[in-house]
C-alpha positions in Angstrom: -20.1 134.9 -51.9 -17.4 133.1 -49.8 -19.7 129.4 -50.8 -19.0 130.0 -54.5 -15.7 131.7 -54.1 -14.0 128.4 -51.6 -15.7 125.7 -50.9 -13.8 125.4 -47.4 -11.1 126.5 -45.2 -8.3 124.5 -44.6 -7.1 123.8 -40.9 -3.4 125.1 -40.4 0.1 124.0 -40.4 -0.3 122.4 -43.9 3.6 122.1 -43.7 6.6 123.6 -43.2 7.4 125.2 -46.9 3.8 126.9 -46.8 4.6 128.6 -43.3 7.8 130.0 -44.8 6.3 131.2 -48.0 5.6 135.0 -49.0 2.4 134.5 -51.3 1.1 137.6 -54.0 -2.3 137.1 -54.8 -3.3 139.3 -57.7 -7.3 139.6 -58.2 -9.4 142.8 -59.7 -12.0 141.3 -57.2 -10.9 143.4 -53.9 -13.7 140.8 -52.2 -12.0 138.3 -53.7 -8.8 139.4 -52.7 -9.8 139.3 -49.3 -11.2 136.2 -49.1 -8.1 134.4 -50.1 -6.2 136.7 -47.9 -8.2 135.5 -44.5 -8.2 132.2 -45.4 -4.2 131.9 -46.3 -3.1 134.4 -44.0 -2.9 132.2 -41.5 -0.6 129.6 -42.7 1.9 132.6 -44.6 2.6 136.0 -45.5 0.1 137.2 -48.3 0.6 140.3 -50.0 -2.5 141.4 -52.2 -3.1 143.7 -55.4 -6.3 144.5 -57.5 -3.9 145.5 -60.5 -1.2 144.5 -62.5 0.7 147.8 -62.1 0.0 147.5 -58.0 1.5 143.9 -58.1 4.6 144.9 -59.9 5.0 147.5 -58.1 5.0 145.7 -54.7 7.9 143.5 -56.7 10.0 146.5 -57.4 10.0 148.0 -54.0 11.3 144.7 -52.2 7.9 142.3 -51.5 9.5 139.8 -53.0 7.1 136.7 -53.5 8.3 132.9 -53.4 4.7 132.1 -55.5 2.0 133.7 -56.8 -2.2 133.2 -57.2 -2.8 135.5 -60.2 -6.7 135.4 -61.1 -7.3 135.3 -64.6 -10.5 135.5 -67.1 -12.1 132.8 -68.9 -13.9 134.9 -70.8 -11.3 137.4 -72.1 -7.9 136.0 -70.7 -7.4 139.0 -69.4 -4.2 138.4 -66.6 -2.2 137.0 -69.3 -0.2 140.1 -70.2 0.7 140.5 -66.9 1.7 136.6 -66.6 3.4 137.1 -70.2 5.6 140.1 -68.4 6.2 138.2 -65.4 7.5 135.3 -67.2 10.2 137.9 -69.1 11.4 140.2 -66.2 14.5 139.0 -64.6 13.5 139.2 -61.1 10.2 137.5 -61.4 10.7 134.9 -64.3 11.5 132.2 -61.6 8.4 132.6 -59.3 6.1 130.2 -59.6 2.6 131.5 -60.7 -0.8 129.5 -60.7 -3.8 131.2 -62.5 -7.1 131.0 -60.6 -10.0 130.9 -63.3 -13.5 131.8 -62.9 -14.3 129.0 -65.0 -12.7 126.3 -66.8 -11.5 126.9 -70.5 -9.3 124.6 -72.3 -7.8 126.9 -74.8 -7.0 129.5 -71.5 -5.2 126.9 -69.5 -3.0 126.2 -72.2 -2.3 129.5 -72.7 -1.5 130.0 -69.7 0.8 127.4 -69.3 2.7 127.9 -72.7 3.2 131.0 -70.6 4.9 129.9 -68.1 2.2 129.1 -64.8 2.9 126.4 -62.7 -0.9 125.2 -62.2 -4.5 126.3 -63.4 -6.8 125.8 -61.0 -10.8 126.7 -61.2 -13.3 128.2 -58.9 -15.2 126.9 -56.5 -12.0 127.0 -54.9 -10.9 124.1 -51.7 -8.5 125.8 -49.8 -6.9 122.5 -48.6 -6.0 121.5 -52.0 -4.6 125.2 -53.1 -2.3 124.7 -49.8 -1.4 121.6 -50.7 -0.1 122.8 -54.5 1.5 125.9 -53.3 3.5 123.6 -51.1 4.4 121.3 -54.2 5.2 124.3 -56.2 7.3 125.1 -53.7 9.1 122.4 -52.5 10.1 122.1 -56.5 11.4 125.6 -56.5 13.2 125.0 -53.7 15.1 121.7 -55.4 15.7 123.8 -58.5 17.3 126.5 -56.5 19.4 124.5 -54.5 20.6 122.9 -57.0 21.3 126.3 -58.6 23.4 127.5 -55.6 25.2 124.7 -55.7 26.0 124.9 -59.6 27.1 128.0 -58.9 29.0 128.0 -55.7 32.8 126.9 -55.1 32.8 124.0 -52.5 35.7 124.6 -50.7 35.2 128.4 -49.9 31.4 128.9 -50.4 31.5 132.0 -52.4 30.9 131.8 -56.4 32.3 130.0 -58.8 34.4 130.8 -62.1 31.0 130.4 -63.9 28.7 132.3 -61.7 31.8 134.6 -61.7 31.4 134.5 -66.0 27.9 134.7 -66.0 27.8 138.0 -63.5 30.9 139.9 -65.7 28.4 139.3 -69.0 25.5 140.9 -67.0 27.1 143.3 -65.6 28.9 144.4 -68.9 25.5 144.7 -70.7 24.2 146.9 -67.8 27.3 149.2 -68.1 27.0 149.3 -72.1 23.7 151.5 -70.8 24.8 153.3 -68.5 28.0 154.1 -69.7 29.7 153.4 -65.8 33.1 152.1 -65.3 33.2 148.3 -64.1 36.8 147.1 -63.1 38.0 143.3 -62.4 41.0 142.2 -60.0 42.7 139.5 -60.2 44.1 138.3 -57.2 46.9 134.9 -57.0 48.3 133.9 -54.0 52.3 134.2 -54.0 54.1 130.9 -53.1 50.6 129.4 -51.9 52.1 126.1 -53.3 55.0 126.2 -50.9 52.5 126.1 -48.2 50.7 123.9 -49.3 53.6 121.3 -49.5 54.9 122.2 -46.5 51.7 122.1 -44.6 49.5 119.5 -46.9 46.3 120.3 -48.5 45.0 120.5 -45.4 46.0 123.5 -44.0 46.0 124.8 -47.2 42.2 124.2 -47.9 42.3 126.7 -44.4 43.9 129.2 -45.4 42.2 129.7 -48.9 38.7 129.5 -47.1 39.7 132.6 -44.7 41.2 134.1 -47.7 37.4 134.2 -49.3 36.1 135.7 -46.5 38.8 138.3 -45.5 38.3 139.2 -49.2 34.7 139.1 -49.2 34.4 141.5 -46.2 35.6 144.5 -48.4 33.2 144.5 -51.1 29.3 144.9 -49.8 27.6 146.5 -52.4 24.7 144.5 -54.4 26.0 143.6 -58.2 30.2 143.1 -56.8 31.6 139.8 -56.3 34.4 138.4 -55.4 34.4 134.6 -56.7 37.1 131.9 -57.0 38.5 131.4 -60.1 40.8 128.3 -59.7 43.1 126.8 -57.2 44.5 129.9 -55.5 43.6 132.4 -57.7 40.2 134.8 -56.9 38.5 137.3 -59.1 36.6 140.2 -57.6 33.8 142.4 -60.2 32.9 145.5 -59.1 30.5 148.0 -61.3 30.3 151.9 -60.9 34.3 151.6 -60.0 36.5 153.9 -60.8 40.5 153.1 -61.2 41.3 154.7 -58.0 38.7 152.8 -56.3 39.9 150.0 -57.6 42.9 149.9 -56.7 42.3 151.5 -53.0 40.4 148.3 -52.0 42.8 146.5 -54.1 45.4 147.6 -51.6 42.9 147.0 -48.9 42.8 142.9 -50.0 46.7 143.0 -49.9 47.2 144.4 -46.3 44.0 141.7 -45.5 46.0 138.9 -46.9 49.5 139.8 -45.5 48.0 140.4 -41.8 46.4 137.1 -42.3 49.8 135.2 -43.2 51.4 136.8 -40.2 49.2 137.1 -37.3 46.1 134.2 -37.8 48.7 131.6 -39.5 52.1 132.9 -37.8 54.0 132.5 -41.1 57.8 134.0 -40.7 58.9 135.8 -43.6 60.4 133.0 -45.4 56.8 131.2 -45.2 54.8 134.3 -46.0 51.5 134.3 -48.4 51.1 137.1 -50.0 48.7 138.7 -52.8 49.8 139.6 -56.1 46.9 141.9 -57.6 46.4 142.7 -61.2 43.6 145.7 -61.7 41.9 146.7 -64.9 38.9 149.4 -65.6 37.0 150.2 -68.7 33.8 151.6 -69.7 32.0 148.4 -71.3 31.1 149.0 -75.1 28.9 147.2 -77.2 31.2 146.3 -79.7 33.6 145.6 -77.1 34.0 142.3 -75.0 34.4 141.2 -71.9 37.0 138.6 -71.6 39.5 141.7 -73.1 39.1 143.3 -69.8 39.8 139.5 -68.1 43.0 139.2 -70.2 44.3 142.7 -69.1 43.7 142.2 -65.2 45.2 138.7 -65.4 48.3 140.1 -67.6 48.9 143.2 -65.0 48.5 140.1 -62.0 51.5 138.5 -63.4 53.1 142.2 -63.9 52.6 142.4 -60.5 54.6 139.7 -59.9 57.4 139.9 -62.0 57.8 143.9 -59.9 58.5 142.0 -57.0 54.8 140.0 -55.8 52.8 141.6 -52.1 51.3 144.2 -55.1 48.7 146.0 -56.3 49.2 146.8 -60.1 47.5 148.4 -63.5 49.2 149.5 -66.5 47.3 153.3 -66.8 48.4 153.3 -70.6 45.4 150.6 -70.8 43.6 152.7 -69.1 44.1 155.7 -71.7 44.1 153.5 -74.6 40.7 152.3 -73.4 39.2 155.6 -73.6 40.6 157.0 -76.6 38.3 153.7 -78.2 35.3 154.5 -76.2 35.4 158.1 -77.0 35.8 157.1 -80.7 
């Protein structure tokens, strides 16, 4: 079986992107399955499945694959459903996927590429030459997602961007349209940051914003929040399943970060302080409702916050109400 199935086995350490890969090879063949698995194994971390509702499955529950060998049949095609769903589900669209054939069929391949795989390849299969396209496949994901990061990540501070920070708020607002959970925005500027900045030069300025991020970034941990820079010294933290008093408890909690900061890591005397003035809006998302509204009201209760005074957390609650007189409507 193995002499028809491979026609060798490839020696190890075909490179470094194979050895850090986590493959999913998806095959009805269970011999199959294992075949491939002894023989790749050794170079990286396979995960197996005889069935399209085992391999998704494994994805949902955290087995997160950088590539995937799903087999596929010449005959019926069946394997392109499941390459059809992969190709539209958020979380796997981006994984590479090469269909293994029993046999090769021009109308299949292209299919299957239309699709969305990466590579066709046909049994007898040589084991050196799959190696060597994962690790193509591979080291071109990799490119594409670095580049990704770096399209979405601010420079200076390394956490996202004003777009990543725009694209996030759109998801997130479509998720909350379903599940009808609060999502709330901050808007955080930094008062008399360009004082400092004059005073000190760009410098220590460029310092004191990258802290900042990660002061900020330390109190909001859960998966789907972000805090992101939106421009010079302004930051913009999303956080779903939020409530107002939530939002404005770690509101607070950035504000007291910020001031300790300004007084005991950069030993700024009171005339010199940087402070945080924090404008707070929450709303459950509709679908006839938009985004950028709830943008406009944190960043109009940010400045609100300054003209109070600045060092503030603030949120005008008659928003609030009005916001849910329309959603009950």
């Amino acid at each position: 079986m193995q002499s028809d199935y491979v026609t060798c086995c490839a020696p190890s350490g075909q490179g470094l992107m194979l050895s850090q890969a986590n493959l999913l090879i998806i095959d009805s063949s269970e011999e199959n399955t294992k075949i491939l698995y002894r023989l790749l194994s050794k170079d990286c971390a396979v995960i197996t499945a005889t069935t399209s509702q085992q391999a998704l499955q494994s994805i949902d529950k955290g087995d997160h694959p950088d590539i995937i060998l799903l087999a596929i049949s010449a005959e019926s095609g069946n394997g392109l459903d499941l390459l059809r769903l992969l190709n539209k589900k958020a979380r796997t669209k981006e994984i590479p996927v090469i269909l293994m054939a029993n046999r090769y069929d021009v109308d299949i391949e292209l299919q299957g590429l239309s699709l969305g795989a990466v590579d066709y390849i046909v049994k007898p299969f040589h084991i050196p030459a799959i190696k060597a396209r994962i690790n193509n496949h591979l080291t071109a994901k990799r490119r594409v997602d670095r580049l990704r990061y770096l399209a979405d990540i601010d420079p200076l501070t390394l956490i996202p961007n004003r777009r990543r920070f725009e694209m996030s708020l759109q998801q997130e607002w479509k998720r909350a349209c379903r599940t009808r959970l609060e999502i709330a925005i901050l808007m955080i500027d930094l008062d008399d940051f360009k004082s400092y900045n004059d005073r000190y030069g760009h410098d220590k300025g460029d310092d004191f914003l990258r802290v900042v991020a990660g002061e900020l970034s330390k109190q909001v941990r859960r998966t789907g929040d972000m805090v992101a820079r939106y421009g010079g010294e302004e930051f913009v933290v999303l956080m779903q399943k939020c409530s107002l008093a939530n939002a404005l408890h770690i509101a607070e909690l950035m504000r007291a970060a910020i001031e300790r900061l300004s007084l005991q890591r950069f030993n700024l005397n009171s005339v010199e302080l940087i402070t945080a003035s924090i404008g707070c809006a929450v709303c459950i998302p509709t679908r006839d409702g938009a985004a950028k509204h709830l943008l406009v009201e944190a960043d109009r209760n940010m400045y609100m916050a300054k003209s109070l005074g600045k060092n503030r957390a603030y949120c005008d609650k008659t928003d609030l109400v009005e916001a849910r007189q329309d959603n009950a409507e």
